[in-house]
LUMSE-59599 format. One record per residue (C-alpha): residue number from 1; residue in one letter; z negated, x, y negated. Coordinates in Angstrom, 1 decimal. Layout:
N
+-----+---------+--------+--------+--------+
| num | residuo |      z |      x |      y |
+-----+---------+--------+--------+--------+
| NUM |       a |      Z |      X |      Y |
...
+-----+---------+--------+--------+--------+
This chain:
180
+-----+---------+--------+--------+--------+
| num | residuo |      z |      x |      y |
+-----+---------+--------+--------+--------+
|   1 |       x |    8.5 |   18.5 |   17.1 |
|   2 |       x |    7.3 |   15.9 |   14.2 |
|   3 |       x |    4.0 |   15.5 |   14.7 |
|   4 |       x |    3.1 |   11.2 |   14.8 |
|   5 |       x |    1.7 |    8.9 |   11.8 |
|   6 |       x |   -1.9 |    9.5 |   13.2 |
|   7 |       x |   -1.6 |   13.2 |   13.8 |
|   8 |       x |   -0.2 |   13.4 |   10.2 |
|   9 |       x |   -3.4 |   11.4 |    9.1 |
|  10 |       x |   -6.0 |   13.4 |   10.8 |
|  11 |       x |   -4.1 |   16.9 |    9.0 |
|  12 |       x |   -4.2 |   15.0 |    5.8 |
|  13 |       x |   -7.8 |   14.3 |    6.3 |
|  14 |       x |   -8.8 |   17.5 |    7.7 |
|  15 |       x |   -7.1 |   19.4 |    4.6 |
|  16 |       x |   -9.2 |   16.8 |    2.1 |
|  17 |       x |  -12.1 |   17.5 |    3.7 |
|  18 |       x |  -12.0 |   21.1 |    3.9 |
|  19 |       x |  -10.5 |   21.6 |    0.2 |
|  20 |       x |  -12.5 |   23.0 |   -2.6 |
|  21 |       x |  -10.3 |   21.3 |   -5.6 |
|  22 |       x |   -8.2 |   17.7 |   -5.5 |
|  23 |       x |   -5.0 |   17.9 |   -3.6 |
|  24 |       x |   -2.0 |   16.8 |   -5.1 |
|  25 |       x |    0.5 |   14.5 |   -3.1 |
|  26 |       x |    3.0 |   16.9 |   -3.5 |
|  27 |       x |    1.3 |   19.3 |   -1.7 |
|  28 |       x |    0.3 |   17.3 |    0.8 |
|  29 |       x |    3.8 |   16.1 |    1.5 |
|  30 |       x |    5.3 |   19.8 |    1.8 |
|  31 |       x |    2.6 |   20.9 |    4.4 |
|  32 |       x |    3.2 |   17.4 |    6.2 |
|  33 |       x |    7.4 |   17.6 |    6.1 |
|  34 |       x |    7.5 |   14.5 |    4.5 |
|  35 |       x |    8.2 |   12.7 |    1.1 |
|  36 |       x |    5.0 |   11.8 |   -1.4 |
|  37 |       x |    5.6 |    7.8 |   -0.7 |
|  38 |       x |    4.7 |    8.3 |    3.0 |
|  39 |       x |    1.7 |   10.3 |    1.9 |
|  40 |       x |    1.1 |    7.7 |   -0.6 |
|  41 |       x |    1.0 |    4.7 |    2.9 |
|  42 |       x |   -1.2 |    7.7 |    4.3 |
|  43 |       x |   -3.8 |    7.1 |    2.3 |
|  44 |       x |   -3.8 |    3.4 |    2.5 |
|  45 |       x |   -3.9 |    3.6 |    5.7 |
|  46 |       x |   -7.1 |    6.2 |    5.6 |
|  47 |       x |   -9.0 |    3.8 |    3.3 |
|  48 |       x |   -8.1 |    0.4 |    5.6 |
|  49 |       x |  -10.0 |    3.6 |    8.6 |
|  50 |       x |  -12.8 |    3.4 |    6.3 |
|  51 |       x |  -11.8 |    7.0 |    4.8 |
|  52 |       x |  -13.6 |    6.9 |    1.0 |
|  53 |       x |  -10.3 |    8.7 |   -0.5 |
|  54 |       x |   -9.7 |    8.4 |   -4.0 |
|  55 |       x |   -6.8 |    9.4 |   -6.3 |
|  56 |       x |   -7.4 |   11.6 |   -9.7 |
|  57 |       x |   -5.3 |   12.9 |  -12.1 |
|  58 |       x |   -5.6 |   16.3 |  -10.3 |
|  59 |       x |   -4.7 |   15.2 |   -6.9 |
|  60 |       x |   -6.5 |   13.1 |   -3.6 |
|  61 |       x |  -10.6 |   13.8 |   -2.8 |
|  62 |       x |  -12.8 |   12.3 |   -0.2 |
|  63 |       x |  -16.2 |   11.4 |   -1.7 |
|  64 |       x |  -18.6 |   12.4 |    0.1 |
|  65 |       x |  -21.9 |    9.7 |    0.5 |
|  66 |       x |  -25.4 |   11.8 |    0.6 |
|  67 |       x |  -27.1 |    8.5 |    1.4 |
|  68 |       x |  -28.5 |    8.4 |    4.7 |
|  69 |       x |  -26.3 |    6.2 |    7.7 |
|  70 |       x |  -27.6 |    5.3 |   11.0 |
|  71 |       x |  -25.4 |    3.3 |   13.7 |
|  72 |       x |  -26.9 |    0.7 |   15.2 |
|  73 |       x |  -26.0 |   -1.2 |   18.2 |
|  74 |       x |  -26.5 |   -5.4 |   17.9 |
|  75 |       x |  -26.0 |   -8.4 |   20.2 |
|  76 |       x |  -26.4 |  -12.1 |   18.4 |
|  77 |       x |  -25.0 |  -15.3 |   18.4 |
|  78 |       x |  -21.9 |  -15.7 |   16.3 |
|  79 |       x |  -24.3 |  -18.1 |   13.8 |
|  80 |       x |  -26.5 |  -15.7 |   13.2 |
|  81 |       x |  -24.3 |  -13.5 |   11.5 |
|  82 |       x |  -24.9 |  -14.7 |    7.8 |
|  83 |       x |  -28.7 |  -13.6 |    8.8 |
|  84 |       x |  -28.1 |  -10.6 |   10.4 |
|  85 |       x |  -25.8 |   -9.1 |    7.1 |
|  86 |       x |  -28.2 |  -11.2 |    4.3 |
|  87 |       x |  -31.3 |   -9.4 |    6.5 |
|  88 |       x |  -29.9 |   -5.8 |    6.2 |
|  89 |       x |  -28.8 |   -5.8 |    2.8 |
|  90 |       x |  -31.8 |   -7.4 |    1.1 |
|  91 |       x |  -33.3 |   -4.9 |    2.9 |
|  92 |       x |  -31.4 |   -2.0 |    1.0 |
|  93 |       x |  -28.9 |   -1.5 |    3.5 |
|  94 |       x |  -25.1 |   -1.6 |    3.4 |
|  95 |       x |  -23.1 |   -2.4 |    6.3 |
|  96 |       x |  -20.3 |   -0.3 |    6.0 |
|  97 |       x |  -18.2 |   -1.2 |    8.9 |
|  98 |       x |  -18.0 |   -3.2 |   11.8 |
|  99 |       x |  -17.1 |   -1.7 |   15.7 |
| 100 |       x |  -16.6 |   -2.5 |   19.0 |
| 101 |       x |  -16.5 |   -0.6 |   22.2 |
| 102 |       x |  -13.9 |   -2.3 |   24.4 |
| 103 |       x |  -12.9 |   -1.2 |   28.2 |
| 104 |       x |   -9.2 |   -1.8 |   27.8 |
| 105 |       x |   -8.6 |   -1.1 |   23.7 |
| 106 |       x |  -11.3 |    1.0 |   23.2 |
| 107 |       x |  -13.2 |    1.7 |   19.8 |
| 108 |       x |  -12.1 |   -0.7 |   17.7 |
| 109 |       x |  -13.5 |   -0.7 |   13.8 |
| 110 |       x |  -13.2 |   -2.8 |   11.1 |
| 111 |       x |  -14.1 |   -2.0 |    7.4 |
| 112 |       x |  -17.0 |   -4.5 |    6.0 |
| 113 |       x |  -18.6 |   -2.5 |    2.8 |
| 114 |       x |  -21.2 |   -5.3 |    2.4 |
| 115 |       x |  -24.0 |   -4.4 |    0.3 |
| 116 |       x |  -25.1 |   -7.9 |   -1.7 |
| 117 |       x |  -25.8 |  -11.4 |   -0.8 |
| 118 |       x |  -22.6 |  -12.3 |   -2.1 |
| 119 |       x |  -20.7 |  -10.0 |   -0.3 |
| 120 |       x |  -22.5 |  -11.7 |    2.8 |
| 121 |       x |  -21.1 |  -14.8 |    1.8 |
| 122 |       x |  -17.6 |  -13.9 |    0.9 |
| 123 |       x |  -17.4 |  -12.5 |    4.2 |
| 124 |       x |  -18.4 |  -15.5 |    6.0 |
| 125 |       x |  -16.0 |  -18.1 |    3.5 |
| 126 |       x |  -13.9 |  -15.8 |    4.5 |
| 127 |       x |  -14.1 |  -15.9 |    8.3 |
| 128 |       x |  -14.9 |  -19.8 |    7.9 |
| 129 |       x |  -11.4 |  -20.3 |    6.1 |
| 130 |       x |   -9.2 |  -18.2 |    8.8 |
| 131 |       x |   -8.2 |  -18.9 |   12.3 |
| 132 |       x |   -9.8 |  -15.6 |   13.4 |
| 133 |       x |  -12.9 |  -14.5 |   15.0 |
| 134 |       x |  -15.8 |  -12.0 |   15.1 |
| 135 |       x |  -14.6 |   -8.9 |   16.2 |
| 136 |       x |  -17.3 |   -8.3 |   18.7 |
| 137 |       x |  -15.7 |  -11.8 |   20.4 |
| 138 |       x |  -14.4 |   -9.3 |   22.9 |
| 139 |       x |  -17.2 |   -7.7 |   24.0 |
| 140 |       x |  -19.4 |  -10.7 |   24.2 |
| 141 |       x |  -21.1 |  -10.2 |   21.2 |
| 142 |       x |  -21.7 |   -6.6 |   21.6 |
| 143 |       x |  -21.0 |   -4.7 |   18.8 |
| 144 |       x |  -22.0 |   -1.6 |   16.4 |
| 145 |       x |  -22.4 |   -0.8 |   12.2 |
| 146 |       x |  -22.7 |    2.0 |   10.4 |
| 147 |       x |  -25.5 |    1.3 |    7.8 |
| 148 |       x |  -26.6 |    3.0 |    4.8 |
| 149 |       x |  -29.3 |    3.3 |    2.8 |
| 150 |       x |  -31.4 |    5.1 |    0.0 |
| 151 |       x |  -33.4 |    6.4 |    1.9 |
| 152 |       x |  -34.4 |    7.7 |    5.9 |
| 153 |       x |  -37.6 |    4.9 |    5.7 |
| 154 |       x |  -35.6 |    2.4 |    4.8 |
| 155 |       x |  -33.2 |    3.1 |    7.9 |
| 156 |       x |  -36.2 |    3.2 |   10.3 |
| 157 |       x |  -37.5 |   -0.4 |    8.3 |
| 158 |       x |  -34.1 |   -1.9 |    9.0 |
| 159 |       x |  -34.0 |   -1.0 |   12.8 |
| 160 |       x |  -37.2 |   -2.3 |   13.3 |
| 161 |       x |  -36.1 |   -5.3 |   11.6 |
| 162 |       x |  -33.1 |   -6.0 |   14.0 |
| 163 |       x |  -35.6 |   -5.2 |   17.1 |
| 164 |       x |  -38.0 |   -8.0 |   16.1 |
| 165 |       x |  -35.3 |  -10.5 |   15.8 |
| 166 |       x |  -33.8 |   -9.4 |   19.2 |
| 167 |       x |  -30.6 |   -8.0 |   18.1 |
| 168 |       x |  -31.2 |   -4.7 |   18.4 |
| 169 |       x |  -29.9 |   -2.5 |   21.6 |
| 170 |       x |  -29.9 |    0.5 |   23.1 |
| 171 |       x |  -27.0 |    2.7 |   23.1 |
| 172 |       x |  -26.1 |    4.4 |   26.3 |
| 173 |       x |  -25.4 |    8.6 |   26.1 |
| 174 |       x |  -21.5 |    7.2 |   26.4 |
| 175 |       x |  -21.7 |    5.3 |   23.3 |
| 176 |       x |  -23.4 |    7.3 |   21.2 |
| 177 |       x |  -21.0 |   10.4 |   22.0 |
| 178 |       x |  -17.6 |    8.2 |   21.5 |
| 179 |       x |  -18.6 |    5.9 |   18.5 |
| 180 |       x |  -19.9 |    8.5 |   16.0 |
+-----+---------+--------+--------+--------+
C-alpha cells in the first residue's frame, strides 16, 4: 500500500534527521517510490511545517539550531500584537512560529521567523493589507510560540516579560504533551 503525502514527509524527515552526510533527492525518491519533483514539493512543503531543510550540492540537511526555545502560551487583544512581537524580539527573542490548539482542527501552526523590528512590522502591513485574521481568532485569542534565544536567561527574562503585561498563561499537562 503507498504510504500518503504526510507519511512520505515524516520518512523523509526521519531519514534527514537521522543521516550522518546530506541526502541526495535521488535517494530519497528511490526509498520513497517516487520521482525527485515530488521529493523536490516535499520539501517545500517541510519548510512551509517550519522544517529548517536546506539543499546543498551534496544532497538535503536539516540544520539543527543549538539556541535555546521555550513555548509559551499568550492571550492578548488582537492590538496588542505589534507589542507583544516588538517586546520579544528587542528582547533577543525570535518568534519562530505561531500555534493554536483548536477542539475541532486541532494544532494548527503557522511559520512567523520574526526576529527584528522590521520583521514586526512587515508582519502586521501584512495582516493590515489582507482580508485575513490572527490565527488564534479561533481560540479566542488563545494561542502558543516557539521562541528562541541566545541564551536560557534570556528565555526566563522574556517570560517574565509576557507575565507582567498579562499575556502570559499557564499550559495545562494536555498542552504541553500535544504541542511540543
Amino acid at each position: 500500500m503507498a504510504m500518503t503525502g504526510a507519511e512520505r514527509r515524516e520518512l523523509i524527515r526521519d531519514l534527514l534527521t537521522t543521516a550522518e552526510h546530506p541526502v541526495t533527492g535521488g535517494a530519497l525518491a528511490k526509498e520513497c517510490g517516487v520521482s525527485r519533483q515530488v521529493i523536490v514539493q516535499d520539501m517545500a512543503l517541510l519548510r512551509a511545517d517550519g522544517v529548517r531543510v536546506s539543499s546543498t550540492n551534496r544532497g538535503y540537511v536539516i540544520e539543527h539550531d543549538t539556541r535555546p526555545r521555550r513555548l509559551y502560551k499568550v492571550r492578548h487583544r488582537e492590538d496588542e500584537v505589534a507589542d507583544e512581537l516588538t517586546m520579544i524580539v528587542d528582547m533577543g527573542g525570535t518568534v519562530e512560529d505561531t500555534l493554536v490548539n483548536h477542539r475541532t482542527y486541532g494544532v494548527v501552526r503557522a511559520q512567523l521567523s520574526v526576529a527584528s523590528r522590521r520583521d514586526v512590522q512587515r508582519f502586521v502591513d501584512d495582516l493590515a493589507s489582507s482580508r485575513s485574521t490572527l490565527l488564534s481568532g479561533i481560540t479566542s485569542g488563545y494561542h502558543f510560540h516557539h521562541v528562541t534565544a541566545p541564551d536560557e536567561a534570556t528565555l526566563d527574562e522574556i517570560g517574565r516579560a509576557l507575565e507582567q503585561r498579562g499575556w502570559l498563561v499557564e499550559m495545562s499537562p494536555y498542552e504541553r504533551e500535544a504541542i511540543s
